[in-house]
N, C-alpha and C positions, 0 to 999 in steps of 0.2 A: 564552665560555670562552677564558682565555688557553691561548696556544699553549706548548705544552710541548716547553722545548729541552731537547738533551741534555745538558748541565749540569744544569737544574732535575730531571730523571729521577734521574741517577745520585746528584745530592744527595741529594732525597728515596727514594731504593730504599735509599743508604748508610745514611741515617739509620734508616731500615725495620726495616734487616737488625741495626741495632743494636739496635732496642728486641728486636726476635727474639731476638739473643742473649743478653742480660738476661733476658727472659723464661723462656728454658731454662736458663739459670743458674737461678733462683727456681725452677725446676717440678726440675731438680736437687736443688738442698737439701730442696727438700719434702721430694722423692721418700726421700733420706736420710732425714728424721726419722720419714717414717713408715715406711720400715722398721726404723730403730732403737726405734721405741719397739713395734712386733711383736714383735722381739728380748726386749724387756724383759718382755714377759707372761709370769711364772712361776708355779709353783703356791705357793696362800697356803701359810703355815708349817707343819709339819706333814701337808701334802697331797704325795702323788704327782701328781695329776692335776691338769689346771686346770679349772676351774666349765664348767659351758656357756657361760654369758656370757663365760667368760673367751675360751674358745673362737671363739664366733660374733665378739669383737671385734675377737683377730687373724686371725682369719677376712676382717673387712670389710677391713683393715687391708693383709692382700695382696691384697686385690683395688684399692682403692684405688693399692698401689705397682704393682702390674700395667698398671691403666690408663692414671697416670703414665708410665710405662717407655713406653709405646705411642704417648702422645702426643711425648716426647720423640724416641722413633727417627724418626716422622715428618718432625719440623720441619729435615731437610736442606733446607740454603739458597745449597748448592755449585752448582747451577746460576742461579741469579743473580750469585751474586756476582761470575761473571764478567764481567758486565755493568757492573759497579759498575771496572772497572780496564780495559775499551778504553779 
């Protein structure tokens, strides 16, 4: 195993912490689109109410943005990144 300088750490954490950040950017916009398209579930024409299916989809739909939202708070990366700038 090559030894690992502190150069080669800080490069490879830097580069890390950037696909990290890209990745919650994208789990971001998801998160947006599926709550916008939750937003969008209304009642067909003529209907007050939405169907069941209509229901149980944005149903799954905040649950989905729920889960998102949770994975997202997680991914703090403030304590490395200090690491990345000694």
């Amino acid at each position: 195993m090559a030894d690992l300088t502190r150069t080669i750490i800080k490069k490879n954490l830097r580069t890390t912490l950037e696909k990290l950040e890209d990745l919650k950017s994208d789990l971001e916009a998801l998160k947006d689109d599926v709550e916008n398209e939750s937003y969008s579930i209304e009642p067909y024409e003529g209907k007050d109410d939405l169907t069941p299916y209509q229901e149980e989809r944005q149903e799954w739909l905040d649950n989905v943005s729920e889960a998102l939202g949770t994975i997202i708070d997680g991914m703090d990366t403030s304590e490395l990144e200090g690491y990345v700038e000694e």
